[in-house]
C-alpha positions in Angstrom: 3.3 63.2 -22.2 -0.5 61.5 -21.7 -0.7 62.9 -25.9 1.9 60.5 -26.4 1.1 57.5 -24.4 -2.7 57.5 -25.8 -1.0 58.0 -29.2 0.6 54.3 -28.8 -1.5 52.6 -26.3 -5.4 51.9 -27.2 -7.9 54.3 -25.9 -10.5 51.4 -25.3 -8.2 50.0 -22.3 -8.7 52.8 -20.2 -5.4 53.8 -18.8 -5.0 57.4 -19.0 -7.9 60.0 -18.7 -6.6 62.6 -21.1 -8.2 66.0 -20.5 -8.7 66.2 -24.2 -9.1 65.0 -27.4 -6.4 62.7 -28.4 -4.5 64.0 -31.3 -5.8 62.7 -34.2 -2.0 61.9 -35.8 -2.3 59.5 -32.6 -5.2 57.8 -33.0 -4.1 55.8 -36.6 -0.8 54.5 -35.2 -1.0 50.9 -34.4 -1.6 49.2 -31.8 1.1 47.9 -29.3 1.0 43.8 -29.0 -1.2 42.3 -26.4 1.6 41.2 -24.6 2.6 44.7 -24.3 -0.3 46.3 -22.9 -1.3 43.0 -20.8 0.7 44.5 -17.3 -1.6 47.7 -17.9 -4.9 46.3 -18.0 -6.4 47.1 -14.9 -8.1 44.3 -13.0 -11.3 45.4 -10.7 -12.1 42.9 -7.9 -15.7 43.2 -8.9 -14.7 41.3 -12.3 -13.3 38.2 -9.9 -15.3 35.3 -10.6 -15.9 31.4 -8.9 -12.9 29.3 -10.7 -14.8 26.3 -11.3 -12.7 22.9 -12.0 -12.7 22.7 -16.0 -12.5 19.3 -17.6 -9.4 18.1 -18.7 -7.8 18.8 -21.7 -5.4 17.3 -23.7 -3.1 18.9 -26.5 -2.3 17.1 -29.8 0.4 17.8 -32.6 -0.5 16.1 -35.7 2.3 15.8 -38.6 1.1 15.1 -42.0 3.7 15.0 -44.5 4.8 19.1 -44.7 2.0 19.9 -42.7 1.0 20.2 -39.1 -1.9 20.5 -37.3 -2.1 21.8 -33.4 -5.3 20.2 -31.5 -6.8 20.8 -28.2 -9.5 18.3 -26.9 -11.2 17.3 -23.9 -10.4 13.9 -22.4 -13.7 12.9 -23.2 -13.3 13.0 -26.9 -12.5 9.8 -29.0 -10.2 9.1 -31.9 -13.0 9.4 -34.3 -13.6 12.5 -33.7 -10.3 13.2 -34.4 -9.8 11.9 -37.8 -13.1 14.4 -38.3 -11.5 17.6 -37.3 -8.5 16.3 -39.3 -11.1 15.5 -42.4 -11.4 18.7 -42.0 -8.3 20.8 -41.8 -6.2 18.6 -44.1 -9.0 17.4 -46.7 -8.6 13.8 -46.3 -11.6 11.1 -45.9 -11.3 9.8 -42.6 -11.8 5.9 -43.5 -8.1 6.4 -45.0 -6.2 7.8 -42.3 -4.0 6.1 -40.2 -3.5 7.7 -37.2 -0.2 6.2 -35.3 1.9 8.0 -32.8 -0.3 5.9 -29.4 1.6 5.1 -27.0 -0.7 1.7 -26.2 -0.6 0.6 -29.8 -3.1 0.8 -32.4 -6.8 2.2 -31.3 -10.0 2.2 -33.0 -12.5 5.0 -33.8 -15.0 4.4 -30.5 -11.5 4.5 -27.8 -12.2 7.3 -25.7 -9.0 9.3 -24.8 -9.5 9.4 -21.2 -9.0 5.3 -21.1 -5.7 5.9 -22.8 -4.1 7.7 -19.7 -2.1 10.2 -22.0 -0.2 13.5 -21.2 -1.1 17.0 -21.4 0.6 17.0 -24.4 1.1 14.4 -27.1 2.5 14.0 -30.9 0.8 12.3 -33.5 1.8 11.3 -37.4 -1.0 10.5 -40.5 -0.4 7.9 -43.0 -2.7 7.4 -46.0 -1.0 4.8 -47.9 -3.8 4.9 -50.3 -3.0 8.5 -51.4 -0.1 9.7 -53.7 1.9 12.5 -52.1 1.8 15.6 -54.0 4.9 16.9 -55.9 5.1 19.9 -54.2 3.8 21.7 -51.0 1.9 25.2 -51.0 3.8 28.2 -50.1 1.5 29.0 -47.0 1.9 25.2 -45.6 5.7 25.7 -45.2 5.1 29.1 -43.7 2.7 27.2 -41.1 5.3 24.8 -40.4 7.9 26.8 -40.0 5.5 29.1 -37.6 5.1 26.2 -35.7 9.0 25.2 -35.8 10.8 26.2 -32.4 14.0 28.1 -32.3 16.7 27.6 -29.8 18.4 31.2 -29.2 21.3 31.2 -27.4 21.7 34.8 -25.9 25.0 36.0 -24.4 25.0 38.5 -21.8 28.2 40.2 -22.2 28.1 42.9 -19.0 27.1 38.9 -16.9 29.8 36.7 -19.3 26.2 34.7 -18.6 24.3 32.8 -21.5 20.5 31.9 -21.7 19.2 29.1 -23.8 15.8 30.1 -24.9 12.7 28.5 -26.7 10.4 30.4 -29.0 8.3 29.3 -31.2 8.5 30.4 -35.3 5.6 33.0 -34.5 7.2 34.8 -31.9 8.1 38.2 -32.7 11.9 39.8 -32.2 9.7 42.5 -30.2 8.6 39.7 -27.9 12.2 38.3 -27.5 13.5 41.6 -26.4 10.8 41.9 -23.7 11.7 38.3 -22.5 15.5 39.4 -22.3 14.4 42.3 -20.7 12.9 40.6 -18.0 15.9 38.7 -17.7 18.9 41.1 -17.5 16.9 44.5 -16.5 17.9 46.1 -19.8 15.3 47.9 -20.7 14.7 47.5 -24.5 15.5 50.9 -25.9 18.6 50.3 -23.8 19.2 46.6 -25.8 22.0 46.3 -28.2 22.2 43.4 -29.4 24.7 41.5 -32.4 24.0 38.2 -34.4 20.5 39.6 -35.6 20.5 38.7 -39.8 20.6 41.8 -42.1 16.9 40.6 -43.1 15.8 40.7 -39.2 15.2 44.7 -39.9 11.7 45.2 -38.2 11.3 44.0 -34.5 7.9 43.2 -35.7 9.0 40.4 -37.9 8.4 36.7 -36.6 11.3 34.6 -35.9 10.0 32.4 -38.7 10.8 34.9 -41.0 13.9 37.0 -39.8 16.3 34.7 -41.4 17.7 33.4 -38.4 19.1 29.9 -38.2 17.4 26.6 -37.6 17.0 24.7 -35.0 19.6 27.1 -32.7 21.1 30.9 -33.4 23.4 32.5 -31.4 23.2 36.2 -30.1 24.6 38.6 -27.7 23.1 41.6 -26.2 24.7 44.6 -23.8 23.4 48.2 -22.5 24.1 50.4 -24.8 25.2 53.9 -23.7 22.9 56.5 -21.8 20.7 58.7 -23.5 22.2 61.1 -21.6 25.4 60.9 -23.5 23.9 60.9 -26.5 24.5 64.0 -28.5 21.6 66.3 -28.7 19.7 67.4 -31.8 20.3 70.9 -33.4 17.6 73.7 -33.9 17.9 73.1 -37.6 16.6 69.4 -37.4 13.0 69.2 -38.5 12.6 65.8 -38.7 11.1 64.2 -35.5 11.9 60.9 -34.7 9.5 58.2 -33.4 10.5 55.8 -30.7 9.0 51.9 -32.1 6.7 49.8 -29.5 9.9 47.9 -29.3 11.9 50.9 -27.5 9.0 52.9 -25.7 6.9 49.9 -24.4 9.6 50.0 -20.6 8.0 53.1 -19.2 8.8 51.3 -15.9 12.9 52.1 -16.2 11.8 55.9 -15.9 13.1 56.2 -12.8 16.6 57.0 -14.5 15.2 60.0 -15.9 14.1 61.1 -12.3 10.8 60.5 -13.1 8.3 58.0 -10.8 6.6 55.6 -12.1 3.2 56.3 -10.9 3.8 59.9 -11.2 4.6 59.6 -15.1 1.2 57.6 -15.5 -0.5 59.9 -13.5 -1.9 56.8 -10.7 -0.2 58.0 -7.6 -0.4 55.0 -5.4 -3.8 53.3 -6.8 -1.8 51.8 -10.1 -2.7 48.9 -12.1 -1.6 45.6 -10.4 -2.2 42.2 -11.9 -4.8 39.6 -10.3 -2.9 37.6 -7.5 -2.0 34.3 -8.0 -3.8 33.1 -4.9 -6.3 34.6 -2.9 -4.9 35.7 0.9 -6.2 33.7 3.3 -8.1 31.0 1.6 -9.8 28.4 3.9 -9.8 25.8 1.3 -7.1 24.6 -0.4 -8.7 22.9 -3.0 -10.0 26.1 -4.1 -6.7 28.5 -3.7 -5.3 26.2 -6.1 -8.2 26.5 -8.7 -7.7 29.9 -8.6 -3.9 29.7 -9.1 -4.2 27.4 -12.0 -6.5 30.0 -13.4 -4.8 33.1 -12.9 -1.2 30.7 -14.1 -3.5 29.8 -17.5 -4.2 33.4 -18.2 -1.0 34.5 -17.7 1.0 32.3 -19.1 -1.2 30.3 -21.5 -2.6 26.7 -21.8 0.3 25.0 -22.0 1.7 24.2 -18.5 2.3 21.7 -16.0 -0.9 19.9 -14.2 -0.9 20.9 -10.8 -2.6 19.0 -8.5 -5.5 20.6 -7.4 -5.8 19.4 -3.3 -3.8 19.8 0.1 -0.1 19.2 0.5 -0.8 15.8 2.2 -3.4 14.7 -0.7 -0.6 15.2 -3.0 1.9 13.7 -1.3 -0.2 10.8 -0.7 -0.8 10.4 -4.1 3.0 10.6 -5.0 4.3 8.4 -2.6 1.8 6.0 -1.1 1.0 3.7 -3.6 1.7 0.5 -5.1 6.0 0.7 -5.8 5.4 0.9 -9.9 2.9 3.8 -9.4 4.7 5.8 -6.8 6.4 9.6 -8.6 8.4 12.3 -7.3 6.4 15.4 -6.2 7.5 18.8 -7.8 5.9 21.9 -5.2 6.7 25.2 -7.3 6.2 28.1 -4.8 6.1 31.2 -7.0 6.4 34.8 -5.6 5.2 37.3 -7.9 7.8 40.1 -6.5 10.7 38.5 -7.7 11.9 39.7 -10.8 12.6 36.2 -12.7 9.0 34.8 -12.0 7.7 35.5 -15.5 10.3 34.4 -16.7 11.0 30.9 -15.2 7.0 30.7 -16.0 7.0 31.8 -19.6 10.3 30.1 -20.5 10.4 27.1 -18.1 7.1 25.9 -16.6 5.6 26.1 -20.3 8.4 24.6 -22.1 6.6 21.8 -24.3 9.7 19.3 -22.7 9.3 20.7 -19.2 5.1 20.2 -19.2 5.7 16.6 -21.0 8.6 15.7 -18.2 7.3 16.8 -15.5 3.3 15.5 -16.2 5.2 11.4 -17.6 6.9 11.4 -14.1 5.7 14.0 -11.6 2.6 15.1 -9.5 3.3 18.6 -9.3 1.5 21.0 -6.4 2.1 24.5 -6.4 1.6 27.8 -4.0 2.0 31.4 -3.9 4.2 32.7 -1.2 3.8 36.7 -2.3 1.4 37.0 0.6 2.9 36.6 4.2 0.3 34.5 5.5 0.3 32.3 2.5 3.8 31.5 3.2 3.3 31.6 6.8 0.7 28.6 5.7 3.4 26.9 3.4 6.0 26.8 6.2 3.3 25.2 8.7 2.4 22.8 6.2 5.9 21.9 5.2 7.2 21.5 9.0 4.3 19.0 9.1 5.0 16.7 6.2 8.5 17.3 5.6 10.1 18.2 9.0 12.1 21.6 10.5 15.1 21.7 8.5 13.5 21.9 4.4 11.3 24.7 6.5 14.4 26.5 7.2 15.7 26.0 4.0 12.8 27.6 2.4 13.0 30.3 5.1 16.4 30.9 4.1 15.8 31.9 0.2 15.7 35.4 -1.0 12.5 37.1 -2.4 15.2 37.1 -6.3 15.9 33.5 -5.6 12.1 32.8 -6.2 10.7 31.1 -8.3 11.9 27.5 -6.2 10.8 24.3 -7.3 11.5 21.5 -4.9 11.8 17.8 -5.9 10.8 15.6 -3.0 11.2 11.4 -3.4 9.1 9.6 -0.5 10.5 7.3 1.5 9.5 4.5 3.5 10.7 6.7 6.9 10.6 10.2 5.7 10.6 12.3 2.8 13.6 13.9 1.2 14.0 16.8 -0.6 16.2 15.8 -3.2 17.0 19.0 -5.5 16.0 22.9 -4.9 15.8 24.7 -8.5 15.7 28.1 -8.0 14.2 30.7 -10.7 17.7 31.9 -12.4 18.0 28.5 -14.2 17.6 27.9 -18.0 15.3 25.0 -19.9 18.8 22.6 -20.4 19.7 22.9 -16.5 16.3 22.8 -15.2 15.9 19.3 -17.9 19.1 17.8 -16.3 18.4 18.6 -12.7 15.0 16.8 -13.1 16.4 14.2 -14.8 19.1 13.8 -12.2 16.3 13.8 -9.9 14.7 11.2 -11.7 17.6 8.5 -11.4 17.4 8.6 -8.2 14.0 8.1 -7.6 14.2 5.3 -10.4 16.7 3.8 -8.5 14.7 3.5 -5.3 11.8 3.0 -7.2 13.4 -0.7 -8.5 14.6 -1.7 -5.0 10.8 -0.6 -3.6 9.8 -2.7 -6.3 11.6 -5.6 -5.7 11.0 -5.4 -1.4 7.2 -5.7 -2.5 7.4 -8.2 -5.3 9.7 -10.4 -2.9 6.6 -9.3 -0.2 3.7 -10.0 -2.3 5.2 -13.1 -3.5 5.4 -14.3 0.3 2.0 -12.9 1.0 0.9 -15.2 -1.9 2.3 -18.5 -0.9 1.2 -17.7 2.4 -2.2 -17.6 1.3 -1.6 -20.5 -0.6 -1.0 -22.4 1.9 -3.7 -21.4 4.1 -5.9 -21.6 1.0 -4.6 -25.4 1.0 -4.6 -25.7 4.5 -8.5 -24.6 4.9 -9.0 -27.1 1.8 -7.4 -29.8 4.0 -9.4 -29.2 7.1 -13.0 -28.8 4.9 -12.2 -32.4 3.4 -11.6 -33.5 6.7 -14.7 -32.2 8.3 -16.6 -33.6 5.2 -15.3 -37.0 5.5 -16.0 -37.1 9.4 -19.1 -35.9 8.4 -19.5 -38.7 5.7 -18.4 -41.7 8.1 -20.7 -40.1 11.0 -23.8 -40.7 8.5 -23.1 -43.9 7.6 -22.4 -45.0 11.0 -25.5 -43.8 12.0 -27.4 -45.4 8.7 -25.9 -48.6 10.0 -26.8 -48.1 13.3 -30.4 -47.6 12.0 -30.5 -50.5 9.4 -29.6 -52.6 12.3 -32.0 -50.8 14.9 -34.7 -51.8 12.0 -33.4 -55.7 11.5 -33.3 -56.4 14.8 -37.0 -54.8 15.6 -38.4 -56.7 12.8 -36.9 -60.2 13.8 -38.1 -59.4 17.0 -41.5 -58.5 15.9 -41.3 -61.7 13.1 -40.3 -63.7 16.1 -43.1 -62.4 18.6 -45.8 -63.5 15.8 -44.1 -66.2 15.5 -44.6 -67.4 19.0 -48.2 -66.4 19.2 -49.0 -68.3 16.2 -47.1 -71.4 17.7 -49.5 -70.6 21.0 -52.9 -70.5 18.8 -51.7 -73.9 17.4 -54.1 -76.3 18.2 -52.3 -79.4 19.7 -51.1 -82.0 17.8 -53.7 -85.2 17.7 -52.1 -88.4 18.8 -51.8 -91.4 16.2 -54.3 -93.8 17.9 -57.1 -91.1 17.9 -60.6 -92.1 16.1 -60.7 -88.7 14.4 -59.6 -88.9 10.7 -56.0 -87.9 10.8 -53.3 -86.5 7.8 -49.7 -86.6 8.6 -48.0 -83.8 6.8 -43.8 -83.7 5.6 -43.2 -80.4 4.5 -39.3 -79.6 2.9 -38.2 -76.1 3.6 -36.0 -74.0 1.3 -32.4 -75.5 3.5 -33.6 -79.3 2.7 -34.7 -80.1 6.1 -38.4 -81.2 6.7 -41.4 -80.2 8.9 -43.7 -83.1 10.4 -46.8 -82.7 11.9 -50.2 -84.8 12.3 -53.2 -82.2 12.0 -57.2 -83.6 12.1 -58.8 -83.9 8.7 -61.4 -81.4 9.9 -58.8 -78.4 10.2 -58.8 -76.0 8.0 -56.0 -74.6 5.9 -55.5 -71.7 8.7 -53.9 -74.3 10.6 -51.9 -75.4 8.2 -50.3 -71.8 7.5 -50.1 -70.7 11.0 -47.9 -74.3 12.1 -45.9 -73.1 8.3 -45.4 -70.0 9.8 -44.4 -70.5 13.4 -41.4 -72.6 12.1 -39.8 -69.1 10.6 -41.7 -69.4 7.2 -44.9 -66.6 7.3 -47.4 -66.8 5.0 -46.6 -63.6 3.2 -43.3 -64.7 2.2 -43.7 -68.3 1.2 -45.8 -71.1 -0.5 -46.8 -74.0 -0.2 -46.8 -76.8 -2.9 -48.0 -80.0 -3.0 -46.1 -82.7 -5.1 -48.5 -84.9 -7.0 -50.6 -83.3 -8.2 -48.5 -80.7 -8.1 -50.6 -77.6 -6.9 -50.3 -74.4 -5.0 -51.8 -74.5 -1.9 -50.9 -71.2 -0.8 -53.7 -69.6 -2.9 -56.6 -71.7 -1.4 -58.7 -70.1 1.0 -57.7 -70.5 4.4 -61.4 -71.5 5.5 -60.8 -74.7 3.5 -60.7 -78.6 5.3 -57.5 -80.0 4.7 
């Protein structure tokens, strides 16, 4: 038995220690797929490493006439570099490709695809208007296409009167759709019989692309065929031995209806090969449980899969629901279990479904945990009983370890959250599309009344400030007019304060000249005598006799004791006309 497992399973794995050589008949037959031999490769938890948070990257589907091209980038590419990796696979000059397909309009070369906010994953078209389209296309670019090209198989369980709507892309082999199935009914594939396969479809090897089936959906049905042990058994005289295909001997693990146990027919006891946990036991961070789940989901199930938010329950739900109305989302919390038989599954077939990832990252922050661990759910149910409340704790309590895979849509409200939908794993991509979508209406619903509650608030808020914009405006050209009419008050106050102490000082040298005045001779003196007539500015006139032996001084100071200084005034005589003023003061009269 070991002879024959080495002969179809590659010695370099390391999963049987055969006690010999291996036949060397065994050792040229090929090699299972890697999806086949994936669940035996052992994992040693001295190959665990530090998940480390890897930058962002964003998948691209460019059409070119009959040609596509898939692209993976990180976020902190630009759309230059683009049109060179395109240069490159399609043989066109960049400077004459027009790359269309943004959802904010046309870019340039420089934009850097992180500003554009786009989604995991994205579909582009190339025009070059200045090239002429070929009359023909190459026989290996419509292979490629129709590699890339995904086919809808509609599979009917007969024994369940159930159907499955499937996804698989062109370069999927039958093999691999028979494993899926597999997974999905417990029919082991050499137990499979199936109906609807085309005549060409003769090697379970064969791609999709190329087993004639019909595009863009096919129809099939598939049953358990009758037991081996039924079967009639070969006769002495048959020499011919025949080989069981990878497609019928790769479900060792349904040798338990031959009476046979697993570990004993592989020869592990209890020490078999398990796969890597989704989530490390016990992990004090959260932050980094989730690293390690996204990890171990990307390895598993490949690149393409939702964006889980990489934080605490409460991070994400603050996130979801605690922003501005427009920016607010649902919150989808997958809880995966890896003992329940329709995990891979929902994740192959479901979670990384290109119109699932593109829903669910347009309108969704999704979280996700592993509850195959007791005290991780234990941890889920605390954390849930805390944001959510008792009953949706009970409610997750209450599902079955082959209900699992759940996802729960939760909408935020403004007093609590509500758990609007429970998807459990034995859904298909159509009902899983509707139920989100359902999901969605409703939350878009709420969302436009939240949106309206805080325009109509913001709007309020706004003339509010308004007015007390308008209102401090008010008071500040009150306070600066007050302040205005104080100043010139007090300039006033001061102009006057200055007039008056001037008049009083004019008036108090006024007096003192009027006191020096010497007195005024009398007409019948002997002394020489001049009798002055002076006209002031109003008209009237000034008389006064002074002694021909005075001096000008005199003359001035009686001038200027009658409210006319010197400084400001002169004094002219008539005939001849003369000034005075500018004589010197020491001067008889």
């Amino acid at each position: 038995l070991q002879a024959a497992i080495n002969g179809v399973i590659p010695q370099e794995n390391g999963i049987l220690q055969s006690a010999g050589p291996p036949p060397s008949s065994s050792s040229s037959s090929s090699s299972p797929p890697s999806s086949s031999t994936s669940a035996f490769c052992p994992i040693s938890p001295s190959t665990r490493h530090i998940v480390e948070r890897q930058p962002r990257m964003i998948n691209f589907r460019v059409e070119y006439r009959q040609r596509s091209v898939e692209l993976v980038l990180e976020e902190s590419r630009t759309v230059g570099e683009i049109k060179g990796i395109l240069q490159t696979e399609l043989g066109i000059p960049a400077s004459k490709m027009h790359l269309k397909g943004w959802k904010s309009g046309d870019v340039s070369d420089t934009t850097v695809l992180r500003s554009l906010h786009l989604p995991k994953n994205n579909s582009l078209y190339v025009l070059t208007p200045d090239i002429a389209p070929t009359a023909s296309t190459s026989k290996n670019s419509a292979l490629q296409d129709s590699l890339n090209q995904n086919f809808l198989l509609v599979i009917s369980h007969r024994e369940a009167q159930r159907d499955y709507s499937l996804n698989f892309p062109g370069s999927k082999t039958i093999q691999e759709v028979k494993r899926n199935i597999s997974d999905l009914t417990n029919i082991p594939v050499r137990h499979q019989q199936w109906e609807g396969w085309p005549a060409s479809a003769s090697d379970d090897s064969m791609t999709l692309a190329l087993s004639g089936i019909s595009y863009p959906c096919h129809h099939l049905s598939v049953c358990r065929r009758s037991s081996p042990a039924n079967a009639q058994e070969p006769t002495e005289e048959c020499t011919d031995v025949h080989m069981i295909s990878d497609s019928e001997g790769d479900d060792f693990e349904d040798a338990s209806e031959f009476g046979v146990d697993d570990s004993e027919m592989f020869g592990m006891g209890t020490t078999g090969c398990r796969k890597s946990p989704m989530m490390p036991e016990n992990s004090e961070n959260e932050a980094d449980a989730l690293l390690h789940f996204t990890a171990e989901f990307s390895s598993r199930y490949g690149e393409t899969h939702p964006m889980f938010y990489i934080g605490s329950l409460e991070a994400a739900s603050q996130e979801a629901f605690y922003g501005k109305a427009r920016d607010r989302k649902l919150l989808a919390i997958y809880l995966h279990n890896d003992e329940s038989v329709l995990s891979n599954v929902f994740c192959s077939q479901m979670m990384c479904a290109d119109s699932i990832v593109s829903y669910l990252s347009q309108n969704f922050i999704t979280w996700a945990w592993d509850v195959t661990k007791e005290a991780n759910k234990a941890r889920l149910l605390t954390m849930c009983t805390r944001h959510f409340g008792s009953v949706v704790t009970q409610t997750i309590r209450t599902y079955k370890t082959d209900q699992f895979p759940l996802l729960l849509i939760v909408m935020g409200k403004r007093t609590s959250n509500e758990v609007l939908n429970v998807i459990q794993g034995n859904t298909t991509v159509d009902e899983l599309m509707m139920r989100l979508m359902g999901a969605m209406e409703i939350f878009t619903a709420q969302q436009q009344e939240d949106i309206k509650d805080e325009d109509e608030r913001e709007a309020r808020e706004m003339v509010k400030r308004e007015q007390d914009e308008a209102y401090r405006l008010s008071l500040e050209a009150d306070r600066k007019k007050r302040e205005a009419q104080e100043r010139e008050e007090a300039e006033q106050v001061r102009l006057e304060q200055m007039r008056k102490e001037q008049e009083e000082e004019k008036e108090a040298i006024r007096l003192s000249l009027e006191q020096t005045l010497p007195p005024e001779p009398d007409e019948e003196s002997v002394e020489q005598i001049s009798k002055l007539r002076i006209r002031t500015p109003s008209g009237e006139f000034l008389e006064r006799r002074f002694l021909g032996s005075c001096q000008l001084q005199v003359l001035f100071d009686f001038v200027a004791s009658k409210g006319f200084p010197f400084e400001g005034f002169k004094i002219l005589t008539t005939f001849p006309r003369r000034n005075v003023s500018i004589l010197h003061i020491s001067l008889p009269m």
